[in-house]
C-alpha positions in Angstrom: 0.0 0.0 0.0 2.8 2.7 0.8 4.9 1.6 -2.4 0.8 2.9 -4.5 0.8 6.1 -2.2 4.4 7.1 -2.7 3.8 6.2 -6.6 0.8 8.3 -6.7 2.3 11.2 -4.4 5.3 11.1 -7.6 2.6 10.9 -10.4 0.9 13.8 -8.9 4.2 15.9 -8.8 4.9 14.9 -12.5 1.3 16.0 -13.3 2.1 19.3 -11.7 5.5 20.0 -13.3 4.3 19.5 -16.7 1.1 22.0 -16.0 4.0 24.2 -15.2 6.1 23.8 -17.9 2.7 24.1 -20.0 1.8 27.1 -18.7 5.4 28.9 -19.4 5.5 27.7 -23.0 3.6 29.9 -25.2 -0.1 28.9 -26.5 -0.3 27.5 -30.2 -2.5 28.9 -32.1 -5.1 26.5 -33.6 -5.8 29.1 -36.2 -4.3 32.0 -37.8 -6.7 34.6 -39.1 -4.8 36.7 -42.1 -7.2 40.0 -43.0 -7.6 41.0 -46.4 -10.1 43.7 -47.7 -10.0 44.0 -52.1 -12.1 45.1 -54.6 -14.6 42.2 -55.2 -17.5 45.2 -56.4 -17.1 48.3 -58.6 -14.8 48.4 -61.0 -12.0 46.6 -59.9 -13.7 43.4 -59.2 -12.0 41.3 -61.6 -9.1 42.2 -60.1 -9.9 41.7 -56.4 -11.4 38.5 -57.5 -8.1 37.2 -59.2 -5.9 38.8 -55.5 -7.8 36.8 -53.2 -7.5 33.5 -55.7 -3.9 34.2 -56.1 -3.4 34.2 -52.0 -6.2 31.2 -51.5 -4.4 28.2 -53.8 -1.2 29.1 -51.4 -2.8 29.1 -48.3 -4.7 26.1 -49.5 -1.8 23.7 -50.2 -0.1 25.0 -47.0 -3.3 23.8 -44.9 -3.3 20.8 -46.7 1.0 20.4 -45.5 -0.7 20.7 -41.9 -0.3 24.9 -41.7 1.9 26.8 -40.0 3.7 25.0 -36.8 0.2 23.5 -36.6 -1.8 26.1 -37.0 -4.3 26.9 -40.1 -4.2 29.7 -41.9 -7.8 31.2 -42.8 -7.7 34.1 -45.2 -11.0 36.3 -44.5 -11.8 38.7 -47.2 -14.0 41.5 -47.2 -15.6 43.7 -49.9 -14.7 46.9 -49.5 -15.8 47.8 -53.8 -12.2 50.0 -54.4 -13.7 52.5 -51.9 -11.6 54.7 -50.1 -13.8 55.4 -46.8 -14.8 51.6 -46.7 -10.9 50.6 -46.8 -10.9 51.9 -43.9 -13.9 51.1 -41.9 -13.2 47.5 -42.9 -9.4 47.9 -42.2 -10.3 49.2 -38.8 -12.9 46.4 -38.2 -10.4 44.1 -39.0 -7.6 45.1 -36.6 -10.0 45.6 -33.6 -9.8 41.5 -33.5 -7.1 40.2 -32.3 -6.5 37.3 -33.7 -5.8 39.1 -37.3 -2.5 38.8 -36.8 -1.2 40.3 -40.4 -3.1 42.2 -43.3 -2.3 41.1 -47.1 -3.2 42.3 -50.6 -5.2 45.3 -50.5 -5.9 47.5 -53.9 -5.5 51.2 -54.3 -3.1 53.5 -53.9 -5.7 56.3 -52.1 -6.8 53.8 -50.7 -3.8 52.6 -48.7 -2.5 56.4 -48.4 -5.9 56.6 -46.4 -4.8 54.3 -43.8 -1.4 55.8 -43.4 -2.7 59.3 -43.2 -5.5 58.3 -40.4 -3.1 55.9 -38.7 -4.6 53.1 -39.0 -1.9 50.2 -39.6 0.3 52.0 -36.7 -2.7 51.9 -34.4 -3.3 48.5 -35.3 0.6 47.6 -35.5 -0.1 44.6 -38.2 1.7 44.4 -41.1 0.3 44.5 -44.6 2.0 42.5 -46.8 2.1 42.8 -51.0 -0.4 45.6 -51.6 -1.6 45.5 -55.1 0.0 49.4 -56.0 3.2 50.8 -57.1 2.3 54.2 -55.4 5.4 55.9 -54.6 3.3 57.8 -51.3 3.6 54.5 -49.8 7.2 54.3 -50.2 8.5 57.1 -49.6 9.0 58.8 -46.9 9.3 55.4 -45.2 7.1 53.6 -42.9 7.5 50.4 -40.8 3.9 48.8 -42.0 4.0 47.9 -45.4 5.9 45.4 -47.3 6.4 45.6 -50.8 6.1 42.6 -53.1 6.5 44.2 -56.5 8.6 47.3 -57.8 6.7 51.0 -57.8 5.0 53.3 -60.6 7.8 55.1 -60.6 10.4 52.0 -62.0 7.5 50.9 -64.1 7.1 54.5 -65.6 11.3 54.6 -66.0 11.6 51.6 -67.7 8.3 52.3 -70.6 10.4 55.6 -71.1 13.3 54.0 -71.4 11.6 51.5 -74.3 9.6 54.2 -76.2 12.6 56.8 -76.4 15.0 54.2 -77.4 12.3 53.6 -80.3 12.9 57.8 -81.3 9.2 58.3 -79.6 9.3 61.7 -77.9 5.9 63.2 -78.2 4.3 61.1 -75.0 0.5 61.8 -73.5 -0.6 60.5 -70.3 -4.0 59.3 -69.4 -4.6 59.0 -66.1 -7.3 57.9 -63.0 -7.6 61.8 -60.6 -6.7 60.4 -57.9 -3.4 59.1 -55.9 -2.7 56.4 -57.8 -2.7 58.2 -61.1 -1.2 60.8 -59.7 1.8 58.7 -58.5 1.8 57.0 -62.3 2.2 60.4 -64.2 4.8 61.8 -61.3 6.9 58.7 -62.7 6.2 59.4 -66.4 6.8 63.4 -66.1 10.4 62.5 -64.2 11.6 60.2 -66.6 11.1 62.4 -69.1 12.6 64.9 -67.4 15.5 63.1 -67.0 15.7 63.1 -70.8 15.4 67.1 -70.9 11.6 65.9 -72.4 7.8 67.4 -71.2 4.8 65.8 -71.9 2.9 67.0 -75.1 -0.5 66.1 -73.2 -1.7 65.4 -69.9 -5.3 64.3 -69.1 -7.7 62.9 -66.0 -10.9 60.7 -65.5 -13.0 60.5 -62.8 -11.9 57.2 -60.2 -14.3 54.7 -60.2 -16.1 55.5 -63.6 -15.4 54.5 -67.2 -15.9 58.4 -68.6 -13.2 58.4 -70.7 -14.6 60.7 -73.7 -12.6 64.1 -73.0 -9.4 62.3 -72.1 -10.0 60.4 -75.6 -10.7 63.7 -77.5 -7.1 65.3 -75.8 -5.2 63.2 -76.4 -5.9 62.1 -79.9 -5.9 66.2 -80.7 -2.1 66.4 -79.0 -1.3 64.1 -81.7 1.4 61.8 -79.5 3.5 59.2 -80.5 2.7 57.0 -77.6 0.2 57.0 -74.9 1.2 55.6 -71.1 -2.2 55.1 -69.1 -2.3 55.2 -65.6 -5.4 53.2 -65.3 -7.4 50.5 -64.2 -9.4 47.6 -66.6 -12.7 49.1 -67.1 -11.9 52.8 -68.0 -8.4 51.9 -69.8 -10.3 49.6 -72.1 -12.8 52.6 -72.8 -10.3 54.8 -73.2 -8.4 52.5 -75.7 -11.3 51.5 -77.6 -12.3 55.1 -77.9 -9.0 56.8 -78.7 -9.0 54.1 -81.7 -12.2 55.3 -83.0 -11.3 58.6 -83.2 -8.6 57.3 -85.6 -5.7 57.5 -82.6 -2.9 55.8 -84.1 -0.2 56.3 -81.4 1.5 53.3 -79.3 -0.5 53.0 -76.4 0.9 51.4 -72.7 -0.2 50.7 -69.2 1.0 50.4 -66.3 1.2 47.0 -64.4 -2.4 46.6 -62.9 -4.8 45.3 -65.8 -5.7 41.8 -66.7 -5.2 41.8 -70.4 -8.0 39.2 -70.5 -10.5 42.3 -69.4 -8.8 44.6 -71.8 -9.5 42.6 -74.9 -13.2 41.2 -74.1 -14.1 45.3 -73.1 -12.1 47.0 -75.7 -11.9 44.1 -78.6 -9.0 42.3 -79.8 -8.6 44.9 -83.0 -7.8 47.9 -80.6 -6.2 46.3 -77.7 -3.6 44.2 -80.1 -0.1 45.7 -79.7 -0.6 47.6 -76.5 2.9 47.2 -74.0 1.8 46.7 -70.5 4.6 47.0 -67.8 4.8 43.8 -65.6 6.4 43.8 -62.3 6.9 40.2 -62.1 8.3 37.1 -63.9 6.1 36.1 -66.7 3.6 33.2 -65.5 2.8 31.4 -68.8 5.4 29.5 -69.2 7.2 27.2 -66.2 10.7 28.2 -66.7 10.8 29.4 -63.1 10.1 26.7 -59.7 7.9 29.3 -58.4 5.9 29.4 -61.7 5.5 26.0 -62.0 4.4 26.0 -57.9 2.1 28.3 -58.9 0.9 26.6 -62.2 0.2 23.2 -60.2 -1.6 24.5 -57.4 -3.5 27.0 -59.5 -4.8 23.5 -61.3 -5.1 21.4 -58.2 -7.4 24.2 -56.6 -9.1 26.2 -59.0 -8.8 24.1 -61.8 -11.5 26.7 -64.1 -9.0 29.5 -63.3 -7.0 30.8 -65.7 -2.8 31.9 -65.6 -3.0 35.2 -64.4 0.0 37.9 -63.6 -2.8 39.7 -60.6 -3.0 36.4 -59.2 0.7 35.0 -59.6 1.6 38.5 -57.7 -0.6 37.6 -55.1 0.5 34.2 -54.8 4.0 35.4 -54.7 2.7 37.9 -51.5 1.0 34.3 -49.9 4.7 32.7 -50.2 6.8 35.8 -48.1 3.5 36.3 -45.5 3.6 32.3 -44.7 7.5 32.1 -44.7 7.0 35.3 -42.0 4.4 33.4 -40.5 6.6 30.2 -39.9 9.7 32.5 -38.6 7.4 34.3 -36.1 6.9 30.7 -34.3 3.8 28.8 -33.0 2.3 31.7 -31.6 2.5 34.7 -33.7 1.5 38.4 -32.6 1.6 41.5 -34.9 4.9 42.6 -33.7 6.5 39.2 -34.0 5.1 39.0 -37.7 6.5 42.4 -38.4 10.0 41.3 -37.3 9.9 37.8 -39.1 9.5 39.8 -42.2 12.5 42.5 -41.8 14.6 38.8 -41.4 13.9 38.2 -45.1 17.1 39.9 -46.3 17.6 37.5 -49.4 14.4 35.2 -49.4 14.0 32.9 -52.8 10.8 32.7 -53.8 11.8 30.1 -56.4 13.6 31.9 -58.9 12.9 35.2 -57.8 14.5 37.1 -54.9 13.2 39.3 -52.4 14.2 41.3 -49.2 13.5 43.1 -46.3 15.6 44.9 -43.7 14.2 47.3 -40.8 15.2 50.0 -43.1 14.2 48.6 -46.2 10.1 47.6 -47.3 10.5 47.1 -51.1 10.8 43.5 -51.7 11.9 43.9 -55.5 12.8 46.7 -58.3 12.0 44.2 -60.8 9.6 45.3 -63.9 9.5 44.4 -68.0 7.3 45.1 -70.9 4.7 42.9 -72.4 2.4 43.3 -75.4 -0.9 41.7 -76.1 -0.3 39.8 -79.2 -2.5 39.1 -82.1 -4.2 36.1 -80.3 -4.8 38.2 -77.3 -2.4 36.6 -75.3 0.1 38.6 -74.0 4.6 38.2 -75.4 7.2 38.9 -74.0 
């Protein structure tokens, strides 16, 4: 009887240690909750659709691996229809819970400068990772919150210069969205054509959030430019393209990185979207030459096999792989800070054939950016 009681007198103790030890371990989490407010209404939708899709086949297959440390990840989206004032409601809705422990993939450069300038993210102190916008506001002057997947307006602007000067093209018009983002996208033309002692021979605005395009058609075509650079979104830069053609505007049109040529050709038509240069800030995803792009190929077909190849939602995907690779270093029970910190430790992270990095000085990922044109077929060449 004494050798029971001393056994259960030790079993007890044992029990007691490892509450202990439990309790000065920290909690895993069961479930990680990443926030993510896009354009799924208005006239962005099919490009908020194709963001979240490009995030969800990531997060997906890394479920399916078992999560992170354990964990599952669960991407919840909300609609906030590319609206400035309901960015931030939602953003604020989001970060008043505390187990959003990261934000990913928002659209619009206003929209983001909104958040900034009402302090949002530093109230909240969660990182956004892979914003779909090149704005230069949310860049510079620096600020701790957001990390950069993809290179800025201002790189993408440089480098169509570069292409359309080195072609003897020096009468260039921009057409551009009133509003930060265009505003950011015809900063970047005017400089680099500054820095070839050049000016713009025509400069004209449409309303955000409309397709209303007619004036900035009629301006342009009378300016009689060699090439175009648009500043614009799907809806109104097919408009405008289809309308500047039918006025008889025979200049070489381009836009900047964030339209699906898909949406350009079924709203404008083949016939006046064929040759336009779009500037691309990553790798092209048709063709698997890359590990990443074939990653992102397979799982695209292994979980959303109706979904196209997409350079929106290979971005996004992209963004997935440097949050979750945060995610793991931040350990089994991640906070906003620790999130934050996880990503400034990506100094040189390989994405699988492309290369990004952090520092806590530095929240551009990558500078990289090339020109593509739709083709004849409507597919877009490099």
């Amino acid at each position: 009887m004494n050798a029971w009681i001393a056994w259960g007198r030790r079993a007890r103790a044992a029990l007691g240690l490892g509450l202990l030890l439990a309790a000065a371990l920290p909690a895993r989490a069961a479930e990680v909750v990443v926030g993510q407010v896009a354009p799924l209404s208005g006239v962005l939708a099919s490009t908020g659709q194709q963001m979240v899709l490009g995030g969800k086949i990531y997060f997906d297959w890394v479920n399916a691996q078992g999560g992170v440390h354990g964990a599952t990840l669960r991407q919840e989206v909300v609609d906030d229809g590319y609206k400035v004032p309901d960015t931030v409601r939602l953003t604020r809705e989001l970060l008043a819970r505390p187990e959003v422990v990261a934000l990913y993939g928002f659209a619009g450069t206003a929209n983001i400068t909104q958040l900034l300038a009402d302090g949002v993210l530093e109230q909240g102190g969660a990182a956004l990772v892979a914003p779909y916008t090149g704005g230069e506001s949310l860049r510079s002057p620096f600020n701790p919150w957001i990390f950069h997947v993809r290179a800025g307006y201002a790189d993408e602007a440089e480098h169509m210069v570069q292409q359309l000067t080195t072609l003897g093209m020096d009468r260039v018009a921009v057409m551009y969205q009133d509003d930060g983002f265009g505003k950011a996208g015809l900063a970047g033309v005017e400089a680099a054509l500054a820095k070839r002692k050049l000016k713009l021979v025509a400069s004209t605005g449409y309303e955000r959030n409309t397709d209303q395009v007619e004036a900035a058609a009629q301006a342009i075509k009378a300016a009689d430019a060699q090439a175009v650079i648009m500043i614009a979104i799907n809806k109104p830069a097919a408009a405008f393209i289809k309308r500047y053609r039918e006025l008889g505007g025979g200049a070489q049109l381009y836009n900047i990185s964030v339209v699906d040529p898909t949406e350009l050709v079924k709203l404008a038509g083949l016939k006046n979207a064929h040759g336009l240069g779009i500037s691309q800030v990553v790798p092209y995803p048709y063709r698997p030459l890359l590990p990443v792009v074939r990653e992102y190929q397979q799982l695209l077909k292994q979980y959303a096999p109706e979904a196209e190849v997409n350079y929106t939602s290979f971005e996004q995907f992209l963004g997935a792989k440097v949050l979750v690779e945060a995610l793991r270093r931040a350990g089994p029970a991640p906070t906003r800070a620790k999130v934050v910190r996880a990503l400034e430790s990506l100094r040189s992270f390989d994405l699988g054939g492309i290369t990004v990095g952090y520092s806590p000085t530095n929240r551009v990922g990558s500078r990289y950016v090339e020109v593509t044109v739709i083709g004849a077929n409507g597919r877009l060449m490099k």
